[in-house]
N, C-alpha and C positions, 0 to 999 in steps of 0.2 A: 503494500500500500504506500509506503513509503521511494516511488518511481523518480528515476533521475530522467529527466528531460533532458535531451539533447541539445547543443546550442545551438544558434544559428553559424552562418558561417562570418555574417557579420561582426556578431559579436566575438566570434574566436579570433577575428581580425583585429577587433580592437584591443583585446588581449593583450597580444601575442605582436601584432605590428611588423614581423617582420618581412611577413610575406601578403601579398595583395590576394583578394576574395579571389579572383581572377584563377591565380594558384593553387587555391584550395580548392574548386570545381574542377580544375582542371584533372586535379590526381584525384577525386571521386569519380571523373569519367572516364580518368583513365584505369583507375581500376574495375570496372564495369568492363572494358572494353578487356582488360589483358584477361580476367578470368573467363570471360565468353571465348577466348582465342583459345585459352589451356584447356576449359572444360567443359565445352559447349554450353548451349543457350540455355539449361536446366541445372538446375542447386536446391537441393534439400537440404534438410536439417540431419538427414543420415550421411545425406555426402556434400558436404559444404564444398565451394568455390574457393579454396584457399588461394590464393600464392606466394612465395616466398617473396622475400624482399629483392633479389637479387632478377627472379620473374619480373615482378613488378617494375624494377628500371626500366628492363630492355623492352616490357612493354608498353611503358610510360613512352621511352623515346621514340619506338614505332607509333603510338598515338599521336606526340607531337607531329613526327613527320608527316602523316599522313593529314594534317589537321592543316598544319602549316608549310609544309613544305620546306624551301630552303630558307622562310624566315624561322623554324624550330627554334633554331640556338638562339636569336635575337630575342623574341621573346620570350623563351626561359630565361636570359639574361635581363629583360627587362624586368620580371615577377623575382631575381633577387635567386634564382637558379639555377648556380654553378659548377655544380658538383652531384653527385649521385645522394650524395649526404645529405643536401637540401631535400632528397626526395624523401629520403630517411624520418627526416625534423618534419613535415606536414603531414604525414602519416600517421607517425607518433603524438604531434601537436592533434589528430583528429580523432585517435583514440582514447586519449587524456580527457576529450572534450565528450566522448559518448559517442560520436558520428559513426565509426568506424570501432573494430575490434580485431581483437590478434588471438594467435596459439601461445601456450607456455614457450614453447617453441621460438616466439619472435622477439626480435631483436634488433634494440636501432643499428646497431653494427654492420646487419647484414645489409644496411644501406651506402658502407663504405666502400670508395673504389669500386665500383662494380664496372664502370666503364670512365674514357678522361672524353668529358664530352665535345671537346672540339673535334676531336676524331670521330664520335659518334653522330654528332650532329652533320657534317663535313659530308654535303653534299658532292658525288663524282662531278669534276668539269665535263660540261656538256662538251662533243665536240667541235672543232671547227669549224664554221660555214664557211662557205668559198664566197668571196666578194664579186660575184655575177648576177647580173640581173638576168631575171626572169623574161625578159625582153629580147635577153642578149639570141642571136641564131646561132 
């Protein structure tokens, strides 16, 4: 009877301050998105959607990419998002908060180095176009 209510995201914003709302929807839709990739579209309470911390980077950063493409890194850089670690700290900031939950199992750690994200973000250079016009015979 005694129920803890969830916060909003606004107010874990105003908290916490270090990262923008922006940031905190973005890692609840990215974890929606990476556990539908690991465990399809269904999650019971006999077989939860878990995924590790180390899951959840790589498919935070496939979320990003796919969301944003080659501005990804810029805009994790703007939300204050430089490292895997950050991913670690809004995770944890949202289970602290109620939003979100972990295993005995989980740990901010497993949010360290998992990837260096210029490398990650680091769209391939497209190739060359050749300087002809479409005109040209």
């Amino acid at each position: 009877m005694n129920q803890i209510t969830p916060k909003t995201l606004e107010q874990i914003v105003q908290e916490h301050g270090r990262y923008p709302v922006e940031a905190f929807e973005f890692v609840r839709q990215g974890l929606s998105h990476t556990a539908r990739r690991i465990h399809g579209e269904e999650g019971t309470a006999a077989a939860p959607r878990h995924v590790s911390g180390q899951q959840l980077c790589w498919g935070l950063r496939d979320f990003a990419l796919a969301i944003y493409g080659t501005m990804a890194r810029a805009v994790m850089n703007h939300w204050g998002i430089h490292r895997t670690r950050d991913f670690g700290r809004i995770v944890f900031i949202l289970v602290d908060s109620k939003v979100m939950q972990t295993t005995e199992e989980d740990d901010p750690r497993d949010f360290d180095s998992v990837f260096d994200f210029d490398q990650a973000f680091d769209v391939p250079a497209r190739p060359a176009v050749e300087a002809r016009s479409v005109f040209e015979i």
